[in-house]
N, C-alpha and C positions, 0 to 999 in steps of 0.2 A: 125160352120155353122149357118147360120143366116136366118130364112124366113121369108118372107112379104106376108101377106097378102091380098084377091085378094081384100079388097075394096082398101088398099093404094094403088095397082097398077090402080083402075080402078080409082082413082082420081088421075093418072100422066098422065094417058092416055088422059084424059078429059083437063088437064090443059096447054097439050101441043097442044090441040087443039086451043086452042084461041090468036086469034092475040095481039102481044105487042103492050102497047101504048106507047111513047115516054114519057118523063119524061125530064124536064128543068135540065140544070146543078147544078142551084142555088139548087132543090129539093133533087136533089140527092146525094149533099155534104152534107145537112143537115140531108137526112136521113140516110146516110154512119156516122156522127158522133154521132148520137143517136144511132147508132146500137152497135156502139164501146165503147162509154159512158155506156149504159146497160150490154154489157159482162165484162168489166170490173169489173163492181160491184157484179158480181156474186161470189159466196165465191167459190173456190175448190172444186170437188168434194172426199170425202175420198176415200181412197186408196183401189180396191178391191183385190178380192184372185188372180186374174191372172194380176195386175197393177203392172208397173218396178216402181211404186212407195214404197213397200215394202220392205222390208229388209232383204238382204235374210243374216243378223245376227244371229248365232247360238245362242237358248233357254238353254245356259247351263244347267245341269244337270237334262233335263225333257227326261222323254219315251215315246213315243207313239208307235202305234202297230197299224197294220190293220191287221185281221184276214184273213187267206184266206185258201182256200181247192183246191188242183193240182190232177190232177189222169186223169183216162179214163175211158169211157164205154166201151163196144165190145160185138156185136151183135152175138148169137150164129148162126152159119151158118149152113144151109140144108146141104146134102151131094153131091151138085154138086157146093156149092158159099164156099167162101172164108167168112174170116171174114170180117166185117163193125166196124172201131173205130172210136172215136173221144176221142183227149187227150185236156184239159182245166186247166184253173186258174179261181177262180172263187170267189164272197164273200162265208163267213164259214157259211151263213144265204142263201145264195140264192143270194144275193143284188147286187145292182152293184159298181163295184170299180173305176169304170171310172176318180170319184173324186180327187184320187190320181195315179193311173197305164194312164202312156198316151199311153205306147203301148206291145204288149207281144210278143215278136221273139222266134219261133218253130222252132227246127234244129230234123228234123227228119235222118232217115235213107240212105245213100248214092243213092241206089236204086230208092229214087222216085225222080221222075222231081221235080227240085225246091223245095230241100230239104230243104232247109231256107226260113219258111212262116211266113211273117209281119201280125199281126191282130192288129188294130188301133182304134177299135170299140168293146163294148160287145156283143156280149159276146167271149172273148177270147180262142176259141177253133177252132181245126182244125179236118178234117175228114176225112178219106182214107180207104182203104183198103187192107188188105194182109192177109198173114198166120203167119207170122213171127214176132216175140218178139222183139226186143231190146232197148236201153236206148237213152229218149228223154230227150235234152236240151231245158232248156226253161227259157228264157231272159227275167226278167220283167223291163222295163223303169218308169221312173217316171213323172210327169209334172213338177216337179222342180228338174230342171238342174242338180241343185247341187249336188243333191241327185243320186250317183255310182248307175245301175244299178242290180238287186238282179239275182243270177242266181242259178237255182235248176232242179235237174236230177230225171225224174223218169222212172218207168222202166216199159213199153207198155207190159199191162197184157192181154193175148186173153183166154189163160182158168184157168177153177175156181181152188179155191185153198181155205185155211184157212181165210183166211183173206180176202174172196170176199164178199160184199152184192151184193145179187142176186134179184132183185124187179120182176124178172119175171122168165122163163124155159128160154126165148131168149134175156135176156140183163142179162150183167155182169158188176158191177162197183168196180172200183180198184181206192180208191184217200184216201187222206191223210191229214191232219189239221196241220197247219201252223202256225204262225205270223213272217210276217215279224216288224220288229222293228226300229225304227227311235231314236237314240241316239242322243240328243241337237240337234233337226229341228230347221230348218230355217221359219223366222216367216214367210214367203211366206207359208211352209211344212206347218207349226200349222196350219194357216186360214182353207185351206184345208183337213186336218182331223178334223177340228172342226166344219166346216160350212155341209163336205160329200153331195155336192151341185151335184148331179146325173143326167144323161140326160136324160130327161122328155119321156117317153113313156117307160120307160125298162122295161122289161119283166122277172119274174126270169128263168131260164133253168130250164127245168123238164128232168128225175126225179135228185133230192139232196139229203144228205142225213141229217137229222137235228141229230147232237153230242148228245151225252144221259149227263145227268147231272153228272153222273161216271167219264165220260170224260172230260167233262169241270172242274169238279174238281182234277183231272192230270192234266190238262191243269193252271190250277189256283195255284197249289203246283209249278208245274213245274216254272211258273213266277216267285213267292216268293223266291222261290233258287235261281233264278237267277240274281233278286233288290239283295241275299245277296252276291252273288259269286262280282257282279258291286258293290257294296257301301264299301265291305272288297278290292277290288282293288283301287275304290276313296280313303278308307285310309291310304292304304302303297305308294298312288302315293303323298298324302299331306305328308307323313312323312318322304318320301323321300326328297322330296322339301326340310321339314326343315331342313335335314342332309346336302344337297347341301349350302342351308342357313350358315349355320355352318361352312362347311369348305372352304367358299368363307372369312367369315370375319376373321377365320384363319390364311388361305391365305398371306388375308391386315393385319395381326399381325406382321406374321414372315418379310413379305417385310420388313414392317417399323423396326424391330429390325435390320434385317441387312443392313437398310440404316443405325441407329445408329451408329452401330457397325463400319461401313468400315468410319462414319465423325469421330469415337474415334479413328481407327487405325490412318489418315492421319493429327489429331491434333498429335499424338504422334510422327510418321515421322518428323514433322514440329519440333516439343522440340528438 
């Protein structure tokens, strides 16, 4: 989305007030080839995060990761209202992820109208009301194509339990800490979690909830296991390789003997 400015509108408005003056031909071919002469010499300008000039070439063996927190609120309700939710996706900080999620598709419950809600904008959550529990689909897209949409199921919590943070006697929050993970991005992908270039005015959602450093350090073992479970799989996939290696030249061994072999039978036919 792009805005302008009221002064740049109020100098279109001004300039299309005033009458043209005519201009000679001879003038105007010459300033037509000065204008063309000048862009010419202009260098390129580099490639940005959203330009088809980039590559969208896989980083082999690089990770990245966006952190992110999915769940619901749910408003505790008087005794004659229903409950009040709203289910979201959200940065693990509050922040916005706009930079990389280009859109978040909610498949709620068959019952409501237009059980499949498009949010295109953050903050990506939807809001409604019922009595009733059950398990939300929720579809994240990316800005780069390439990149398979991420899909994660959580399950629309209305009352408390173990595992709820309660910030208040009338809101209940039920969510959960993420990463999704980007195996050998595409440098289009990189620019984009490296530059995390956000749209100007975001607001974080209140209330959030900030991970205790307990947590993040589960979260931090948790990764570690997992560079070793991928880097013990990149091993046995190179040592396969070489075994494939192996038995291709093989292979080209035996061929060639038994080409030998069948020119020694049909010299001896020949005797």
């Amino acid at each position: 989305m792009s805005l302008s400015s009221p002064s740049s509108a109020t100098g279109l408005s001004h300039a299309a007030a005033l009458l043209p003056i005519p201009a000679s031909p001879l003038a105007a071919a010459t300033a037509a080839a000065a204008a063309a002469a000048s862009t010419a010499a202009l260098p390129p300008p580099p490639p940005q995060a959203g330009s088809p000039a980039l590559s969208n070439k896989r980083r082999q063996g690089l990770s990245l990761s966006c952190p992110i927190v999915y769940g619901n609120l749910a408003e505790v309700p008087d005794e004659s209202h229903t409950h009040r939710w709203t289910v979201y996706v959200r940065g693990a900080d509050g922040d916005d992820i706009s930079y990389v999620v280009k859109k978040v598709v909610f498949k709620l419950h068959d019952s409501y109208a237009e059980s499949l809600r498009t949010v295109e904008q953050p903050p990506y959550e939807v809001s409604e009301t019922g009595w009733g529990e059950f398990e939300v689909q929720i579809k994240v897209f990316f800005r780069d194509a390439v990149e398979k949409p991420v899909t994660i199921f959580h399950h629309l919590a209305l009352y408390p339990h173990a595992a709820t943070l309660q910030p208040s006697k009338k809101l209940l929050v039920f969510e959960q800490y993420d990463e999704i993970v980007f195996n050998d991005p595409s440098d289009k992908l990189y620019q984009m979690l490296m530059r995390k270039e956000r749209i100007p005015g975001f607001k974080k959602t209140a209330p959030f909830r900030d991970y205790s450093e307990f947590e993040v350090a589960q979260l931090e073992q948790l990764k570690e296991s997992k560079d070793q479970v991928r880097a013990e799989m990149a091993k046995q996939k190179a040592k396969y390789r070489d075994l494939d290696e192996e038995a291709q030249v093989l292979k080209r061994e035996i061929a060639a003997l038994e080409q030998e072999l069948n020119i020694d039978a049909t010299a001896m036919e020949l005797v």
